[in-house]
ZAVODREN-928505 format. One record per residue: x, y, z of N, C-alpha, C, CB in turn; residue in three letters. Coordinates in steps of 0.1 Angstrom, whole numbers, plus 5000, padded with zeros to 4 digits. Glycine has a CB too. Layout:
N
XYZXYZXYZXYZALA ...
***
This chain:
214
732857036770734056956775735357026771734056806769UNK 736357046780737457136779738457046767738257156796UNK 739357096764740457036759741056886764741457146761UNK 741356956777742156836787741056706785742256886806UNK 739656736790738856626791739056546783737756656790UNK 738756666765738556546756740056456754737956596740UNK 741156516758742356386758742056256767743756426765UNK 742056346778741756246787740656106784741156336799UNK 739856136778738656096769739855976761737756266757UNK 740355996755740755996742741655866746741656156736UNK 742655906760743755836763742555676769744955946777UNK 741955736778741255636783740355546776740655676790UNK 739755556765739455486753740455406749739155556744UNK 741555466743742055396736742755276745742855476727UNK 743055296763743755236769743255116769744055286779UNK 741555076771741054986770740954916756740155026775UNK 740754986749740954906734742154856735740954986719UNK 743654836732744654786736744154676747745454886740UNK 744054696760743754576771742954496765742954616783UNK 741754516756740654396752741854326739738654466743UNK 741954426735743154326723743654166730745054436721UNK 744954276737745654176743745054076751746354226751UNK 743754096759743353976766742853866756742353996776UNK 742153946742741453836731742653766732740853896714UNK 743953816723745053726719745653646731746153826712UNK 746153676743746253586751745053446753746553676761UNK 743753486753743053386753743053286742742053426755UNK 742953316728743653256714744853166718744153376704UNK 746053236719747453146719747453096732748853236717UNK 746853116742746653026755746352866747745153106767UNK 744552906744743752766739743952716728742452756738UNK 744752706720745352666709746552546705745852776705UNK 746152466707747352336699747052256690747752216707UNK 747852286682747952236669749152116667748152356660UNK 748852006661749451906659749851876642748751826665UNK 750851866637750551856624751551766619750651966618UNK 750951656605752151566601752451666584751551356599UNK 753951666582753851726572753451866569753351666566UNK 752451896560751552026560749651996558752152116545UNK 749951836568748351796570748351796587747851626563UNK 746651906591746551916603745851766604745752036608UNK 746151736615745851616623745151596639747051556624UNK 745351746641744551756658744651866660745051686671UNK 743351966666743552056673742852066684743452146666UNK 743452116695742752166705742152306709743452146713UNK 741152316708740652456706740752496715739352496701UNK 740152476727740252566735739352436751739452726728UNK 739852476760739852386771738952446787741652356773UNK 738952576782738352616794737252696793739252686802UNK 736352696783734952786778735252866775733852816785UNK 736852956765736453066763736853076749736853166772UNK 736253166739736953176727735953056720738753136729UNK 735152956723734952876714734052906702734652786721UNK 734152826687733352856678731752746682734452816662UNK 730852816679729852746684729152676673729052816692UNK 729452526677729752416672728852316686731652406670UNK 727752206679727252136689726052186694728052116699UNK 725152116701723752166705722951996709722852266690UNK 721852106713720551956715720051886703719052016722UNK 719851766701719351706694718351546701720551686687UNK 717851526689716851356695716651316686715351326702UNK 717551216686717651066675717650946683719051056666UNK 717650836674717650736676718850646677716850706671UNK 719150566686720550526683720150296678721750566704UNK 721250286677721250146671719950016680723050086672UNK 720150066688719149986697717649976694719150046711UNK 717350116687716050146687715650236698715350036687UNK 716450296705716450366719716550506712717750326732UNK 715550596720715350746718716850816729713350806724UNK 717450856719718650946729718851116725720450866727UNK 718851166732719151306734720751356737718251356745UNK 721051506733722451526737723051516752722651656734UNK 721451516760721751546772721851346782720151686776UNK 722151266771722651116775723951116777722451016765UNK 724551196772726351146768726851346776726751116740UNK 726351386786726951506793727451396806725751656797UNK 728351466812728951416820730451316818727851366823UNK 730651316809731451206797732051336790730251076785UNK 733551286788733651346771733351266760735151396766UNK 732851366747732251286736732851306723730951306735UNK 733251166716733751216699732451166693735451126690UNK 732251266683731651236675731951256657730851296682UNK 731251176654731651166636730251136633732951016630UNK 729851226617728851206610729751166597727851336610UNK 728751076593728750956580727950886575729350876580UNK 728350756569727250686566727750546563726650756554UNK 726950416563727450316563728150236552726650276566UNK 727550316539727550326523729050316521726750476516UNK 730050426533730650546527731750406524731150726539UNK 733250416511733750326507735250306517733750356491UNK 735750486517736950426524736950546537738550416514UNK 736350696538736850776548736150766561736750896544UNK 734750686559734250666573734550576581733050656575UNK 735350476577735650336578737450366588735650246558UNK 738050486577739050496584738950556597740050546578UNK 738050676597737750736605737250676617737250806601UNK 736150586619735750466625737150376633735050366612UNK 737650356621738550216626739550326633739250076612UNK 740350446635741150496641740550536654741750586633UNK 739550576655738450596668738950476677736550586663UNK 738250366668738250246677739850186680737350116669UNK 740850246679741750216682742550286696742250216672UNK 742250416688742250496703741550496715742050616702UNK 740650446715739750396724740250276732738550366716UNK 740650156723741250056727742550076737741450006717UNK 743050196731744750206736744550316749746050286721UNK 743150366755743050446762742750306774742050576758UNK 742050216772741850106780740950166789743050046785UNK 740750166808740150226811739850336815740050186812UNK 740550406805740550566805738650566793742650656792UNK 738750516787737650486774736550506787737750286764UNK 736450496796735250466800734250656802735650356815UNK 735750736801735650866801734250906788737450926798UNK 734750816775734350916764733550806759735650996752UNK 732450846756731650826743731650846733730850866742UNK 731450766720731550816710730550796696732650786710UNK 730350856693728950856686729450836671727950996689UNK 728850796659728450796651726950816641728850746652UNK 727050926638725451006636725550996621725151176642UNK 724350956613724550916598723851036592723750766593UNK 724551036583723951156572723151136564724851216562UNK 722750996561722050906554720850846558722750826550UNK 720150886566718850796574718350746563717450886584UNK 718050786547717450656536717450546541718150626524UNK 719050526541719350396538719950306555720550406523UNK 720250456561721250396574720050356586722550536582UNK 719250246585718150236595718850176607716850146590UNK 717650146620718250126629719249986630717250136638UNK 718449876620718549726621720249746612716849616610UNK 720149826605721549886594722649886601721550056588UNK 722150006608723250076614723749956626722650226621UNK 722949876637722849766643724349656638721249716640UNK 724049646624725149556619726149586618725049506610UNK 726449726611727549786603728349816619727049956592UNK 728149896627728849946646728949806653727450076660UNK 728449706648729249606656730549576652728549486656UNK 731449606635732349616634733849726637731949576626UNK 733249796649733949896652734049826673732950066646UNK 734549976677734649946692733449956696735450036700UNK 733249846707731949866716731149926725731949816720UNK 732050036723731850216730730750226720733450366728UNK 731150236707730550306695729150326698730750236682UNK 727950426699727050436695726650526682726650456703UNK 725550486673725050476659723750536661724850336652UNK 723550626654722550736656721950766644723150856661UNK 720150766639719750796630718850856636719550706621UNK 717450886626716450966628716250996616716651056635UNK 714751116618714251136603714751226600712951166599UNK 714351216583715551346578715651466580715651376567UNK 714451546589714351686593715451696607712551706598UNK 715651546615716051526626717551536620715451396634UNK 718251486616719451466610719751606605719451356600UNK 718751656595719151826589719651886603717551946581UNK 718951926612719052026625720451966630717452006639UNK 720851846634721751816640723351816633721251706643UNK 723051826620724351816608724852006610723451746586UNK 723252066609723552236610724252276621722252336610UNK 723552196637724452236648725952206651723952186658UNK 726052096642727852076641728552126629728251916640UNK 727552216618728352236611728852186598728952236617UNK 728152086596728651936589728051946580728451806594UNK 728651896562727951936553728251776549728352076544UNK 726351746542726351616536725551696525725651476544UNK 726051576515724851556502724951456491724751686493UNK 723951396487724051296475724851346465722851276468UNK 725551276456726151306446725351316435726951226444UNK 723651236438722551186426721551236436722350986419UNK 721351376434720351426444718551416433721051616451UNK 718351396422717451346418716351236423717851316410UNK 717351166430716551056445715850956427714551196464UNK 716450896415716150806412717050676411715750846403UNK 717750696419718550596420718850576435719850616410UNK 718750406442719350436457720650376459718350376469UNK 721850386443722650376447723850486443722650276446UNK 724150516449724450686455725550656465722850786464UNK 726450776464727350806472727050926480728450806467UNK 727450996489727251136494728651226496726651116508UNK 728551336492729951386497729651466511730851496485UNK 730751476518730251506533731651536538729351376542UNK 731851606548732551706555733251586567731451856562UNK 734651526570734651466575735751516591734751356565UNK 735151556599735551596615735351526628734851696618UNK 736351436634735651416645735551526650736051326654UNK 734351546660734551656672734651616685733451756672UNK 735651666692735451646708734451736714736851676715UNK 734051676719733151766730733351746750731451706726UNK 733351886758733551826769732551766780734251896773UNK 732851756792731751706799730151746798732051716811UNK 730051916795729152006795728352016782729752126799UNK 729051926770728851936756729252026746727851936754UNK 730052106756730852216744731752176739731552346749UNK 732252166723733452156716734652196722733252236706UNK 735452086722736752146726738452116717736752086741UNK 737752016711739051926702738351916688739551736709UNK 738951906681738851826670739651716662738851896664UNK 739851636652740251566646739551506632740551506655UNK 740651426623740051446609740351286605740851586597UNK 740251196597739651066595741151006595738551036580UNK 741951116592743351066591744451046603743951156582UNK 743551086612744351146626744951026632743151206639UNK 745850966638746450856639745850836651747850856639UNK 745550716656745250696670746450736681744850546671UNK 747150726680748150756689748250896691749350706685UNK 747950996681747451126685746151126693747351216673UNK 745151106686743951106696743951056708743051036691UNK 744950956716745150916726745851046733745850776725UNK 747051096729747151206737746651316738747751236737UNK 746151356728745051456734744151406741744251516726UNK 742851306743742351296751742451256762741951266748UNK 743951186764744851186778744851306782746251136778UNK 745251366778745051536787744051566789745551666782UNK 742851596782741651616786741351546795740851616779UNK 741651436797740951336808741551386819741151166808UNK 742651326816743651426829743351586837745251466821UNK 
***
């Protein structure tokens, strides 16, 4: 290879490294909104059009409050929030819950868009007849989701989501868990697209998911 070549070589490499740069970063600051109160995030939008996303979500088969066998592939077609917790929990699933169900309320019949799930970290104690009582005090969107504990491990890993006893000895069944607390949006197809955290105000969650719906 002559001199010239290898520049030529040289120029043309590098021209494309630059181009992939730039398109990564334009795709980044394209799908990116961030909402924040203070110096606490409160909502982000990751990304809106399949690209760039962290992979987050998957297939699963649990059981929901009914006693009904449901899969990921019930709630496609719909967008979906989802929150893992437990019924136990004293104050962050409750807020997290009760701000869901408000945004939900204030979407009116936009709500009919999104599903929203609640999947327990706790199958011990969160049974179907459990869970049955505890989601009737939320919105009536809400579905409640258990399974066995192998079923719950796989599904906690595909979102990411970290639970555990505080008294993992298992001699005592009264126990708290510490656990990772995220809603996740998901879109019609089941890919991640939003997030939000237990603190998120309903009135944010209403606009973001106004635009997604939109």
């Amino acid at each position: 290879m002559t001199l010239n070549s290898k520049i030529l070589v040289l120029f043309v490499v590098g021209g494309i490294c630059i181009a992939l740069s730039a398109w990564a970063g334009k795709i980044y600051f394209q799908h990116v909104d961030v909402a924040t109160s203070g110096d606490t995030l409160i909502a982000e939008v990751t990304d809106k059009g399949g690209t760039g996303l962290p992979h987050i979500g998957g297939s699963f088969r649990l059981i929901d409050h009914h006693g009904n066998p449901r899969t990921d592939a019930d709630f496609k077609g719909k967008y979906v929030m989802v929150y893992f917790g437990y019924s136990f929990c004293p104050d962050i699933c409750p807020a997290a819950l009760t701000n869901m169900s408000e945004a939900l309320a204030a979407l009116k019949e936009k709500a009919e868009q999104v599903h929203s799930l609640f999947i327990t970290i706790d199958p011990e104690r969160d049974t179907i007849a459990h869970l049955a009582r505890y989601i009737e005090s939320f919105h009536p969107r809400f579905i409640a989701l258990t399974g066995e504990p192998k079923q719950i491990e796989k599904v906690k890993k595909a979102y990411r989501v970290y639970g555990a006893k505080t008294k993992p000895d298992g001699t005592s069944t009264d126990y708290i868990m510490d656990h990772s607390s995220i809603i996740y949006v998901m879109d019609r197809q089941g890919r991640f697209i939003a997030h939000f955290n237990h603190a998120t105000p309903p009135h944010e969650m209403v606009r973001v998911l106004d635009e997604l719906i939109s």
